[in-house]
N, C-alpha and C positions, 0 to 999 in steps of 0.2 A: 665519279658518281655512278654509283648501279640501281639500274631502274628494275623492279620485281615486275614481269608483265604476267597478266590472269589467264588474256585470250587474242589471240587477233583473229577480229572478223575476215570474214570470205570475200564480202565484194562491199568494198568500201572506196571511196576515190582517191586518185594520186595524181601527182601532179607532173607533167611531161615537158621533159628539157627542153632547151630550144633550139638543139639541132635537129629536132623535124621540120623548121621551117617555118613553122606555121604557130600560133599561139591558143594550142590547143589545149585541152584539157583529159589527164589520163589518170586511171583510178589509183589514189594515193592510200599508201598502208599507214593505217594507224595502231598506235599501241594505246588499248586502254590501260592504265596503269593505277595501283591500289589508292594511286594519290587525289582519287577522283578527278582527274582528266586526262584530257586527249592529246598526246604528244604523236606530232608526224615521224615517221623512221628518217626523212630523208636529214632532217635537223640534227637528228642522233646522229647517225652514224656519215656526215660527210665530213671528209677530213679537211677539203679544200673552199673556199671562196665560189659560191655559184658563177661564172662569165656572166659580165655584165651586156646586158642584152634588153633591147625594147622591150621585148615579150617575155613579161616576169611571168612566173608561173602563180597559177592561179591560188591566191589564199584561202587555206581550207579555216573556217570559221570553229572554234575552239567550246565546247559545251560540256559541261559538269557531266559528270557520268561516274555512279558508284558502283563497282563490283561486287556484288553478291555472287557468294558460293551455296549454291543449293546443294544439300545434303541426300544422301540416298535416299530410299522410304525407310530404309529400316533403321538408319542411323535417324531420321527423323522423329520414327514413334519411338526410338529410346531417346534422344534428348527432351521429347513431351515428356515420358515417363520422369524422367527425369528430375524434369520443372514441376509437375506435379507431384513426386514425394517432395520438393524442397517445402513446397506450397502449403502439404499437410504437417511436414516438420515445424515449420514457421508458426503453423497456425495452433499448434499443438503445444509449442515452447513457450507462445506466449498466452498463459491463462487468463480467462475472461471471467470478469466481476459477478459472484451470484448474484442471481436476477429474482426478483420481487415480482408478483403480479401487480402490472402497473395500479389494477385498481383499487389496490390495499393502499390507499394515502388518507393519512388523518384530513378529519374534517369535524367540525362542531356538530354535536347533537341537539338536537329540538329538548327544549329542558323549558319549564314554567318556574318562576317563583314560590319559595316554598309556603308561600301565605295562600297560591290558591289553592294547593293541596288539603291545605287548612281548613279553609272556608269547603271546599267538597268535602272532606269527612264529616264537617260540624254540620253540613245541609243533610246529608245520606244520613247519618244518624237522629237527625230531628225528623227527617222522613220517616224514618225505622219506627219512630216513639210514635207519630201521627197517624200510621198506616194501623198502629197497635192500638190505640185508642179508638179509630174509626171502627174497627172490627168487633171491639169492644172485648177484645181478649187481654191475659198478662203475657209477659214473656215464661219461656217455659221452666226456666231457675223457678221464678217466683211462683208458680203454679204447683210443682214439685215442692214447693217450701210449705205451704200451704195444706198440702197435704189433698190437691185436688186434680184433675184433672185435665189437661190441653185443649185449648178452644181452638185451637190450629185449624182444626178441622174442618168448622163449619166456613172458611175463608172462602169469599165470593173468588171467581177469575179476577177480579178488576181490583180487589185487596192483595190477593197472591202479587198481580203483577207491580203496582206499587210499592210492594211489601222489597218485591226483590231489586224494582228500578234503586232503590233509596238504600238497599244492602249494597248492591254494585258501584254507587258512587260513593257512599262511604268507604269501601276496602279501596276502592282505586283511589281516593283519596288520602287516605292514611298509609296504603302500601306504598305510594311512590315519593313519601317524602324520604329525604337524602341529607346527609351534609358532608357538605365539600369541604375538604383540607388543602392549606396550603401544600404546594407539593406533589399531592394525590390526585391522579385522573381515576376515570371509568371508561372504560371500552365497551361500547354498548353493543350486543348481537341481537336480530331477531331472527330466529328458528334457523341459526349460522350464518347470517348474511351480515357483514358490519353495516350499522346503523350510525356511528359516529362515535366520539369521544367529550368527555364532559370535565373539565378543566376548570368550571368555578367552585368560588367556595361560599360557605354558608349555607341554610337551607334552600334545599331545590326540589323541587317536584321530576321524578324523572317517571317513564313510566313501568310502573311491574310489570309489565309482562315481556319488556326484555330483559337480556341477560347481561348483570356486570359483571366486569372482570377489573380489579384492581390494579392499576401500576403505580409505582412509584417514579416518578419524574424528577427525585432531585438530584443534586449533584454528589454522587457517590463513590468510593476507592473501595478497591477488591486487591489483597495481598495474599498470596498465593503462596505455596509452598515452593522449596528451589526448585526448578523445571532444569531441563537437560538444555547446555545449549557450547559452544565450541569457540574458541579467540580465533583473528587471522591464520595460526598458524596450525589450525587442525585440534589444538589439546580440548580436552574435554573440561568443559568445566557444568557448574551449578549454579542458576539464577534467580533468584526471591527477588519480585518485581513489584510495585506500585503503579496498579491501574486507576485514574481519575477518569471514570465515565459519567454518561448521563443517559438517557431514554427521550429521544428526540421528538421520532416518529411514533407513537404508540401503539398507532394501528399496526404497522410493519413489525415494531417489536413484540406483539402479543399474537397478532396473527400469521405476517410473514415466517415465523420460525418457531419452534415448538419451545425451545425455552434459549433467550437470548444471554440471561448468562452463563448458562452451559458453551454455548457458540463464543461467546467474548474468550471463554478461557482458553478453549482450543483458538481460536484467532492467537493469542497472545503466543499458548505452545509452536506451534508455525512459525511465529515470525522471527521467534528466539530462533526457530533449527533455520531458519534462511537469511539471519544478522549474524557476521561475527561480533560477538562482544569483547568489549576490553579486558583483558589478563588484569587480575588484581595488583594494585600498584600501579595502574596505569596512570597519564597527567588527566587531566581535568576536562582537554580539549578532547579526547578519545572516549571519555564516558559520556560527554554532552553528542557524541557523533552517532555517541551509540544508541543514546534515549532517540535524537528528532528519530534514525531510523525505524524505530522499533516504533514510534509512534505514528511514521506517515505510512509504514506497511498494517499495524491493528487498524487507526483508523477508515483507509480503504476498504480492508476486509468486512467489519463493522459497518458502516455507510450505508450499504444498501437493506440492513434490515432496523435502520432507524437505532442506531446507539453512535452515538457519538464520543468520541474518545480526545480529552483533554491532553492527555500525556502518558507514556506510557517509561517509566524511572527504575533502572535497573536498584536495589537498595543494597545488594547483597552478593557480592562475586564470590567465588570459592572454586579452588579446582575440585574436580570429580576424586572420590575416593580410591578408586584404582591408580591415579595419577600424584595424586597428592604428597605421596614419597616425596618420590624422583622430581618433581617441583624444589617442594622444597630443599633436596638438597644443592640444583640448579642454582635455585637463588642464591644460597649460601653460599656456594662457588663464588660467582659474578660477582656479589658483595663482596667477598673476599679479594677476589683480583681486582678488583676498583679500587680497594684498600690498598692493596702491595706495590699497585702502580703510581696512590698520592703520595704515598712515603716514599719511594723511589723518587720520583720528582720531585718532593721535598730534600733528600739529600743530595740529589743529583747539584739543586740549587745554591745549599748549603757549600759545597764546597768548591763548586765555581766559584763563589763568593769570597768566599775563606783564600785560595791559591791566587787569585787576582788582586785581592787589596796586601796580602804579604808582597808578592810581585813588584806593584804600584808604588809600595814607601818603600821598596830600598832595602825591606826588612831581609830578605835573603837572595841570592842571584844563584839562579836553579836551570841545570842543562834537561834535556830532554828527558833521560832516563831520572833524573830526580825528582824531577817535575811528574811524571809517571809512580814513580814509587810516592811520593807524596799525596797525591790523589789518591792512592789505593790506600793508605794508612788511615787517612782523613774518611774515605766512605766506608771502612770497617769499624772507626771509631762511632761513627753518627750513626748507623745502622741497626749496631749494639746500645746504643744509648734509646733510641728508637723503640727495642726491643725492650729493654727495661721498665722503660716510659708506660710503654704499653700494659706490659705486664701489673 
């Protein structure tokens, strides 16, 4: 057994024979060793049985003890250095999710029924007609028709201001009526601040003076032209994809990001250049490996700005046209030698068969070199026959 020693201490205790006499105690060397403990030298290296003697020598108590090698200063700041490029490599390799302002989250907007909107325009305009009668003027169409002149004029302060309460509640009345589509939100701003989003349907009162913005919330597929994308094994191919998304979040998709299905497409171009796709021809189980991934890497992407992504279905494989030669006449190869090798094993078969049941009834008794020539007759005959067949 070889023991690796780190250091041995200066003044440590040992233990003292008992030919001094006396049952003394003298400073015993210890080896700390990388094994995390404390082995006495005298245990190591005595060849002989200690003299059995009254006065044993005193036992040294045995305690855990890990060696640490501390490193120079300057081998220390380059191992930091060190830890910290891995740190920022690490942190650099693995990309982090676009981030949203948290406070762009959908939420319902304050919306009335579209009957009171009703009932305000039909009040403001019966004010309109009231306010015009108490003044004792017409409106200015009619007055122009007439061929006379506007009595606008003479309007008290306290006619003006009814005149305009009663205009103000009929346009805010009649402005903010709405109708809701199945399908169809609103994303309401005021002066750029989201105000909420409005999801029902039917008539609704919302109000004019904020801003709509229309989305479409149903469940929708986007098919794209073939995009660039590569098999396992490096070849280049082309991919025509089938996107089933939807618009989750609306807030996030209308304001999180300037236009989300510009961002869906490039997501989708991405995730093809970082998935191999299945080689045309491939089984069944390779295309379905290939859609979950393409669709658990778009929807992540997607996620954070409220689009949701149902499946992402490759429709359309093709090698790239630079490639597509030399593909195909690969394939044609391999099909071919898959061909030469069933028909081989088909007469290989063939005449095992054939040389064993002759054999078997007695029909000939054949030494080695016949038996040899006979095989070779029999697999020129079926080979040629084979040939024919084919032809």
């Amino acid at each position: 057994m070889t023991t690796t020693t780190s250091h041995i201490p200066e003044h440590v205790p040992e233990s003292v024979g008992p030919d001094d006499g006396v049952a003394a105690v003298r400073p015993a060397r210890l080896i700390h060793t990388e094994s995390t403990t404390e082995i006495p030298v005298h245990l190591l290296f005595r060849e002989e049985p200690a003299p059995s003697s009254s006065a044993s020598p005193a036992e040294v108590k045995l305690r855990p003890a890990v060696v640490a090698h501390r490193p120079l200063p300057e081998k220390r700041e380059k191992a930091e250095g060190d830890d910290r490029d891995t740190r920022d490599i690490g942190l650099r390799a693995r990309p982090s999710a676009p981030g949203v302002d948290p406070e762009i989250v959908e939420r319902p907007a304050r919306v009335l029924p579209g009957i009171a909107g009703v009932l305000a325009g039909t009040f403001g305009a019966a004010g309109c007609a009231v306010t015009a009668w108490w003044a004792g003027v017409l409106p200015p169409l009619a007055v122009e028709a007439l061929g006379g002149t506007a009595g606008a004029g003479g309007l008290r302060p306290a006619q003006w201001a009814a005149f305009a309460g009663a205009g103000a509640l009929g346009l805010f009345g009649f402005g903010g009526l709405a109708r809701g589509r199945t399908g169809r939100a609103w994303v309401l701003e005021l002066f750029g601040r989201y105000r909420g989003t409005v999801r029902g349907t039917g008539l609704l009162w919302v109000n004019p003076l904020l801003l709509r913005r229309r989305v479409d919330v149903r469940l929708r597929h986007w098919r794209g032209d073939p995009l660039p994308a590569a098999d396992r094994g490096g070849v280049a191919l082309r991919v025509a994809v089938l996107v089933v998304w939807r618009v989750r979040d609306t807030a996030r998709a209308t304001l999180g990001v300037e236009d989300h299905e510009g961002y869906l497409r490039a997501c989708v171009e991405a995730a093809l250049l970082r998935v191999p796709v299945a080689a045309p021809g491939a089984g069944r189980g390779a295309v379905q490996a290939t859609q979950d991934a393409l669709t658990r890497l778009v929807a992540a992407d997607a996620g954070p700005v409220g689009v949701e992504v149902c499946a992402v279905r490759p429709l359309r494989v093709e090698y790239a046209p630079e490639v597509a030669a030399a593909m195909h006449r690969r394939r044609v190869a391999a099909l071919d030698a898959r061909h030469r090798a069933s028909v081989i094993g088909s007469v290989v078969d063939s005449v095992e068969d054939t040389v064993t049941r002759l054999t078997m009834r007695g029909l000939l008794d054949l030494d080695d070199y016949e038996r040899r020539t006979l095989v070779k007759d029999l697999t020129v005959a079926f080979c040629a026959g084979r040939g024919d067949t084919g032809a």
